[in-house]
Structure formats: C-alpha cells, structure tokens
C-alpha positions in Angstrom: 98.7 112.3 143.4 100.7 115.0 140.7 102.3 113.6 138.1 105.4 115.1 139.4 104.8 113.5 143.0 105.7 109.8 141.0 108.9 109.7 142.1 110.5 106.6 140.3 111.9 104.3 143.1 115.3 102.5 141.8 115.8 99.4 143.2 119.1 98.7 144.7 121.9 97.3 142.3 123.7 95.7 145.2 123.6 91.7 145.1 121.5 91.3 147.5 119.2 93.2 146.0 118.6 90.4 142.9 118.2 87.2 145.6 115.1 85.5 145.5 113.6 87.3 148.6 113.6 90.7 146.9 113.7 90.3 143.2 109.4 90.6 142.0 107.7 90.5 139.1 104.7 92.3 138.9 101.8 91.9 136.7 100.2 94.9 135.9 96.9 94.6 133.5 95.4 97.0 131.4 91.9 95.0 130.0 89.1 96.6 131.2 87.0 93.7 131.5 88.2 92.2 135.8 89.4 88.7 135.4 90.3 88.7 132.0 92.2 86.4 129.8 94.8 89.4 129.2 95.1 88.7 133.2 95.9 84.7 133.1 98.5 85.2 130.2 100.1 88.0 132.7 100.0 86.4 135.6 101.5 83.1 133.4 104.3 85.0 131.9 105.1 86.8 135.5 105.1 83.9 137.1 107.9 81.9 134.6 109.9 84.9 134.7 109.9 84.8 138.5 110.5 81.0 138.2 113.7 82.1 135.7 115.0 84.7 137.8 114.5 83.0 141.0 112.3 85.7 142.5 108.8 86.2 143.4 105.3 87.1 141.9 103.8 90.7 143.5 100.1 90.8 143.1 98.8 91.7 140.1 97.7 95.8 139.1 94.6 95.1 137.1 93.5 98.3 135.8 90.0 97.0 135.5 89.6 97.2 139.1 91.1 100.9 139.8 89.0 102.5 136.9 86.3 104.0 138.7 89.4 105.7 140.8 91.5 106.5 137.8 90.3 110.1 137.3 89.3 110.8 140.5 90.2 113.7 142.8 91.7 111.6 145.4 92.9 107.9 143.9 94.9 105.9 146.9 94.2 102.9 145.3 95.7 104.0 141.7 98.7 106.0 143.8 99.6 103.0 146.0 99.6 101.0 142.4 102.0 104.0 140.5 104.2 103.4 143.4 104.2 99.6 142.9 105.0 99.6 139.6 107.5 102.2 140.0 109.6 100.0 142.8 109.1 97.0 140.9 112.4 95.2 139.6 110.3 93.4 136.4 106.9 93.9 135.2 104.7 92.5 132.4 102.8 95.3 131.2 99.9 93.4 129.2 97.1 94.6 127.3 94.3 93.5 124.5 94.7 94.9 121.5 91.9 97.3 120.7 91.9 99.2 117.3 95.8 97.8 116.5 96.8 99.4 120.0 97.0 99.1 123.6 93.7 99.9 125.8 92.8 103.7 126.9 92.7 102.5 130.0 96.6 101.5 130.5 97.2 104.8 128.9 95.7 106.7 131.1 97.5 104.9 133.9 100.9 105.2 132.7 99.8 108.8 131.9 100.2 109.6 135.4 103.9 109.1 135.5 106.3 112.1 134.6 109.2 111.8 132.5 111.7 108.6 134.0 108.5 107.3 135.9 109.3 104.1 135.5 113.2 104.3 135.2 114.8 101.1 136.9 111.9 98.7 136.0 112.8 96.4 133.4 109.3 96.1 131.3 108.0 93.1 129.3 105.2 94.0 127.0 102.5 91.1 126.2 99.3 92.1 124.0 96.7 89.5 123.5 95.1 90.1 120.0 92.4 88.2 118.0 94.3 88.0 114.8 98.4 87.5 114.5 98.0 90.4 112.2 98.2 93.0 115.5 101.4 91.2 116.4 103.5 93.9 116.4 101.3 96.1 118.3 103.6 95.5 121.5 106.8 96.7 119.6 105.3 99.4 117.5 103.2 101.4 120.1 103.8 99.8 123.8 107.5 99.3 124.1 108.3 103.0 122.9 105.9 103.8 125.8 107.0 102.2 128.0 110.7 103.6 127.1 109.5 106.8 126.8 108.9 106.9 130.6 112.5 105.0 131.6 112.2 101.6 131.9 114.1 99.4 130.0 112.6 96.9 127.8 115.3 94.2 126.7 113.3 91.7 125.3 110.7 92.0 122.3 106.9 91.9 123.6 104.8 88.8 123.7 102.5 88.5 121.5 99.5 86.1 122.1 96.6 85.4 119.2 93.5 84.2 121.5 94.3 80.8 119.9 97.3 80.7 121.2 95.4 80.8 125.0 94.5 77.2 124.8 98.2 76.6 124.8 99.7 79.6 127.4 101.5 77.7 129.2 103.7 76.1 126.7 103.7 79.6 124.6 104.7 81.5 127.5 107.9 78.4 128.0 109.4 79.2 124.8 109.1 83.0 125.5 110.8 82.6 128.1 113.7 79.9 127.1 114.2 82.3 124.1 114.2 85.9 125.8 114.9 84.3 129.3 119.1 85.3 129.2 118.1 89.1 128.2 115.9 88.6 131.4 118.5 87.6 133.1 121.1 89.8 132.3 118.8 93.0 132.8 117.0 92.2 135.7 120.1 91.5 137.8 121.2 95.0 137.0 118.2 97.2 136.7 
C-alpha cells in the first residue's frame, strides 16, 4: 500500500452512527516487545472509554506483531490495520517512552498515512514511561503527530509511570471521570 492509497474513512456523523453497535474504540500499540504492559494499559483505557461512550472494544493493532511486515514490499496485515485505524471512531494510540519520545516503531506506522490520514478519528495518546519526568512526552511529541495527520485529539494524553501499573485500573477511572465529557462530546461528532 502507497501512502497516498490511505484513504481516511470518516465515520458517519448521523445518530445512528454513535449507538452502541457502531461506536469502537480501538487500541492500537506501538511497544515492540508482543504482550506488553504498554498493551494492558491500552486495552484498559479503550475498554473504559468504550464502557463511557457506550460502544465497543475493536481488537487491538499491536505494532509488535506487524513488524516483520512493516517495510515490506507487500504488507496486508499492516494495510488491513492502516485501514482500521483509519475507520475507527476513537483510538488510544499508546506507546513506551524511549529516549523522552514515542517508539520508532509507531512512527513508522503512522508514517504510512498521507496528510488527513487519520481525519475523523478522535485520538487519545497514553505513554507508559519509567520516570514521571517523561510525562509530557504524549503532549509534546505524540499529540502534535497525531494532529498533524487529522485526527482530533480533545483530551490531554495519559500518562502512566510503570508504578502507576500496579494501580491501572483505578488510574485509568480517574482518566476517564476527568476527560470522559471531552470524550463524549467529540466522539459523538467525529
């Protein structure tokens, strides 16, 4: 797939659109390691914004497992995920922090979308970092990413110290109470 063949796929603003049967969250992962913590805290937060919104968890992109296909000639694994995340109404874009930025591998993923790749798709950013001192790497290099190719990002990222992972559930709750109207006001419209 061309950069230019990622066609960005809007999902419908009518109100059916929004009801619990269509409106899903998808996870998308950008740790290299399969089955990583930077997965669970996704897949946590994706799954309370689904509760929130009343819609439905998509299964999960984890970048770990389309690497070997990333730079490949053909890639219908990595294509069939562009397209997913592409029609998706919200997505948690997560990521370690490595060197006080996202991962090379997410990178290269969203590289593959053209300009408005991801226009419609409301984005929440969530790094996992080991000190609170990378907190603001999901609002100083993710989220202008992630505008930069269209979606709209209405609620500051989540940011997650690996301390903090004993406790994800009840992290990811107060997330969510305190960003959970943006969510709801964006997501109903995007």
């Amino acid at each position: 797939m061309t950069t230019s063949a990622v066609t960005p796929t809007t999902p419908s603003t009518d109100a059916s659109s929004a009801s619990a049967s269509r409106l899903r969250v998808l996870p998308v992962v950008g740790n290299p390691r399969p089955g990583s913590r930077t997965r669970a805290a996704a897949e946590s937060l994706s799954r309370a914004i689904a509760q929130r919104l009343g819609g439905g968890l998509a299964p999960t992109v984890d970048l770990a497992d389309l690497a070997p296909e990333l730079f490949a000639a053909t890639r219908p694994a990595v294509d069939d995920a562009l397209r997913r995340l592409a029609s998706a109404h919200v997505a948690v874009i997560a990521t370690p922090v490595y060197k006080a930025s996202y991962t090379g591998l997410l990178k290269a993923f969203l590289d593959l979308y053209g300009a408005d790749g991801l226009r419609g798709v409301v984005a929440v950013p969530l790094v996992v970092s080991g000190s609170p001192a990378h907190s603001l790497a999901g609002e100083v290099h993710l989220r202008p990413l992630l505008v930069e190719l269209g979606a709209s990002v209405p609620t500051r990222a989540l940011a997650l110290t690996e301390a903090q992972l004993a406790d994800l559930d009840d992290v990811v709750a107060t997330w969510v109470d305190a960003h959970g109207p943006l969510l709801d006001a964006t997501a109903v419209r995007a």
